[in-house]
N, C-alpha and C positions, 0 to 999 in steps of 0.2 A: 322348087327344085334349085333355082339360082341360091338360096342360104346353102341349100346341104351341099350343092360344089363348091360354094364359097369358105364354107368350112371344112372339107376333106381336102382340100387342095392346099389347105394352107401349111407351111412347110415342117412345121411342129407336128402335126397329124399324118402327112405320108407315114412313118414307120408303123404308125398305128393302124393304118388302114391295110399296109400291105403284113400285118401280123395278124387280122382279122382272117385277110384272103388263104395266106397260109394256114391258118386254122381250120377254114372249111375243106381246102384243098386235102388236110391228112387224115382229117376226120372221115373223109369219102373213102380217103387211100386203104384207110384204116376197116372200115366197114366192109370195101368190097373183096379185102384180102382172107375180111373172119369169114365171108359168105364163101368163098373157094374153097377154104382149110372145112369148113365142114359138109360140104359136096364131097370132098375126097376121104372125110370120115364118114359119113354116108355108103361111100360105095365099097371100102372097106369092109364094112361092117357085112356087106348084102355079101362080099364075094368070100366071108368067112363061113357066113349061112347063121347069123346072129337076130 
């Protein structure tokens, strides 16, 4: 564990680790917004009688 913080921390690789963070951060954003959009296409559809 003492290499992998010795290696993240080092100042060349912050941006890279906080571009990783960002990445999972939108890819969640990203997923839990397509699961909403199709709950409301979903119910949509049920109050059309489809």
């Amino acid at each position: 564990m003492e290499h992998i913080r010795a290696i993240i921390t080092k100042p060349d690789n912050i941006p890279i680790v906080g571009l990783i963070l960002l990445l999972f951060f939108f890819t969640w954003l990203t997923f839990k917004q397509a699961f909403e959009n199709d709950k409301r296409m979903e119910q949509k559809r049920r109050q059309k009688g489809e």
